[in-house]
C-alpha positions, -999 to +999 in steps of 0.1 A: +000+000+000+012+031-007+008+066+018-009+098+006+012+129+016-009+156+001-050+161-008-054+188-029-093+195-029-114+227-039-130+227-008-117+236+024-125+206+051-138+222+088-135+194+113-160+211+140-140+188+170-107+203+161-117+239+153-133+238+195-097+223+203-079+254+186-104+278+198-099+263+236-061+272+229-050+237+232-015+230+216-012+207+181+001+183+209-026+186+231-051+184+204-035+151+189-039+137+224-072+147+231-087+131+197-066+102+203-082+093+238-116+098+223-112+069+206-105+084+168-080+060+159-096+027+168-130+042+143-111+054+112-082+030+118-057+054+105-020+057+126-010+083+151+012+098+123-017+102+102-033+118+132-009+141+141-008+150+102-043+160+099-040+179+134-013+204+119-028+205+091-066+217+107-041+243+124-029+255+096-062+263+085-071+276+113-047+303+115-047+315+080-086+321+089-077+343+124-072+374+099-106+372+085-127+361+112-111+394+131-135+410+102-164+387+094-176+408+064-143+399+048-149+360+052-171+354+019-144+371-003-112+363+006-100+337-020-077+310-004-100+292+012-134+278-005-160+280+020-194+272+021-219+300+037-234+280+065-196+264+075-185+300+073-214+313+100-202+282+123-162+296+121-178+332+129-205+316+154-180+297+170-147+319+171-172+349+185-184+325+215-176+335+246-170+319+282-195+333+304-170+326+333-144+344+310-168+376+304-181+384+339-141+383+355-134+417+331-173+429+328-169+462+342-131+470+333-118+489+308-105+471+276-070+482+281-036+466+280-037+468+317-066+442+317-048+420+291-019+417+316-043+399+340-053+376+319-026+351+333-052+354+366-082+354+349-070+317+333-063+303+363-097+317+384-116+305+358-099+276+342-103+285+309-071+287+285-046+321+283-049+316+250-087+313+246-091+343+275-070+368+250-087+351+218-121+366+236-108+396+250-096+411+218-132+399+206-148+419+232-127+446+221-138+444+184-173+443+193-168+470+217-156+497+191-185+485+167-214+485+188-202+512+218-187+545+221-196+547+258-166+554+290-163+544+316-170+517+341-204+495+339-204+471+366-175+486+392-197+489+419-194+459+446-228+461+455-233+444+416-207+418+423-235+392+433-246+398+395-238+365+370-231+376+331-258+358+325-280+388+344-265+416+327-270+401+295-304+392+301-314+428+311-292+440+276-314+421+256-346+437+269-335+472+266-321+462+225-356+446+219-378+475+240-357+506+239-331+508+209-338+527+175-346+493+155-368+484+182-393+507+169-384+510+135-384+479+111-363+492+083-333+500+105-306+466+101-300+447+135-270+468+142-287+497+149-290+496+186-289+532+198-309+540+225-341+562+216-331+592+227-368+606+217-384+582+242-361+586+267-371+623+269-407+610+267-398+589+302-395+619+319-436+626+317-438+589+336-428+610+372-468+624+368-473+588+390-455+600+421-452+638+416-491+643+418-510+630+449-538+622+434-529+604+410-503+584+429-535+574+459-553+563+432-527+538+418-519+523+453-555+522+456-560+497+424-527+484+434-535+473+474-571+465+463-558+439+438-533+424+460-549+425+495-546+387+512-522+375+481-491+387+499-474+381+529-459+417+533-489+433+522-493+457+553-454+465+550-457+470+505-488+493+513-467+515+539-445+518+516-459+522+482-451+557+476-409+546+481-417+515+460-435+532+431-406+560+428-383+535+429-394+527+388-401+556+380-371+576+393-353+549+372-369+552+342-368+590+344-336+595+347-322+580+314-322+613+296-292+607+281-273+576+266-246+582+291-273+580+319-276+545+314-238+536+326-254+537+360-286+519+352-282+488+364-264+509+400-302+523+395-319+491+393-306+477+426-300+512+449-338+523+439-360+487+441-340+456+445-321+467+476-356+483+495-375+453+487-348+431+499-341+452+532-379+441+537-372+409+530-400+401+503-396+368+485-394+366+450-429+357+443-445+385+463-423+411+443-432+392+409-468+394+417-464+435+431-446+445+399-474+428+376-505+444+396-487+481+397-476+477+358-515+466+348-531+489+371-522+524+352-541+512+325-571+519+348-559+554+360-580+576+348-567+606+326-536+586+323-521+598+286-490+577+287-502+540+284-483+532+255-448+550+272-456+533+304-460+495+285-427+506+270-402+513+297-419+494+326-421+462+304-384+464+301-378+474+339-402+448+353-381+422+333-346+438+347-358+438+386-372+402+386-338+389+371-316+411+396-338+402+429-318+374+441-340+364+475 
């Protein structure tokens, strides 16, 4: 039998399996011993040479592709490789993942070369390879200058540390769908995620609800008649429903500005979480609070802002739920 060095082929082979050893930063080495212990050469019965062949090779490939995928648009016409569309959104898919572990350690800290140098840490707190932690960190930094031209800190405050990734980007996600420029507007592309800065001067009108009497007796009113014998705390939540309703409001208010909402989620804890914590209210009773005071503006009469209220409190009922940790 004879041995076949060299395959030339027009297109360009993607073993999935390999590509997540490279992106997890593993060494050639590493990688050929990985795919040997899963058992690779016992099904294909091919020899550990042939093994460690096709491993450099895959790596190969692999890096020639880094320069492209650090500009996805540039993927479908560069000419060495032949790629078909749906293998080339799994290399962009894939080499854009991210470690949650990975993002939450430098959520919060500036992008800079400072950070980078602590990447050695943030491998060995987390467990995830230094070469995977600076593959996603200069990620991070790509997407940063796309999507952001925001300063400063986000998430510096210790009284957010209890917070997982997983809770930020929850509470992202419903401010993109609720309160971005293409959430209202269909013909703008999916990039288009600036805040509406037209509703968020519209948000100011929302302080009507504490600011006159009136109108704020009448909401606990609906409020404490809609939840009187369904919670525990009721006496406490209607002592204190004036503090409770500003809490949302004051919130909402205050994000004039896109640079206002660097301290929203500092907002979203100081203003509701931590008050209905103190009191210690379980999560169901402040679930079943925040759905009774949204719903019951809709009854207030002479209310002109329904369709303002549905807009920001949808988004802020959704935030405080996933940051009440009782």
């Amino acid at each position: 039998t004879s041995e076949l060095d060299i395959f030339v082929g027009n297109t360009t082979l993607i073993d999935e399996d390999v590509y997540r050893l490279w992106l997890d930063g593993y060494s050639v080495s590493a990688a050929v011993a990985l795919r040997a212990r899963s058992g690779i050469l016992e099904q294909t019965r091919a020899t550990a040479a042939v093994l460690q062949s096709d491993s450099v090779d895959h790596y190969r490939t692999f890096h020639r592709l880094g320069r492209p995928l650090h500009a996805p648009p540039k993927l479908p016409h560069q000419l060495i490789f032949q790629i078909p569309p749906s293998r080339q959104a799994l290399l962009i898919g894939r080499y854009y993942a991210f470690d949650e572990a990975f993002v939450r350690e430098v959520l919060g800290k500036k992008l800079s070369k400072g950070t980078k140098k602590d990447l050695d840490d943030i491998s060995t707190k987390t467990g995830i390879t230094l070469e995977s932690c600076r593959r996603q960190f200069d990620n991070l930094k790509r997407v940063f200058k796309v999507v952001e031209e925001m300063r400063g800190s986000l998430t510096g405050r210790k009284k957010l540390q209890y917070l997982s990734f997983g809770d930020f980007a929850f509470c992202a996600e419903l401010m993109i769908q609720n309160w971005t420029l293409g959430a209202v507007d269909s013909q703008l592309d999916d990039m288009h995620v600036d805040l509406d800065k037209e509703f968020l001067q519209d948000v100011k009108e929302l302080k009507v609800l504490v600011a006159d009497k009136d109108r704020l007796d009448l909401h606990k009113g609906l409020v404490c008649t809609a939840l009187r014998g369904k919670l525990g705390v009721f006496s406490e939540m209607e002592a204190n429903f004036k503090n409770l309703s500003r809490g949302p409001v004051n919130v909402a208010a205050t994000l004039t500005h896109n640079k206002d909402v660097r301290d929203l989620f500092v907002d979203l804890v100081e203003k509701f979480v931590e008050p209905c914590r103190s009191d210690h209210r379980p999560l169901n009773d402040v679930r079943l609070f925040l759905n009774h005071y949204s719903a019951s503006v809709h009854s207030l009469y002479g209310f002109r802002h329904q369709a303002l209220w549905d807009r920001s409190m949808g988004t802020l009922r959704g935030c405080f739920l996933r940051l009440y940790h009782d």
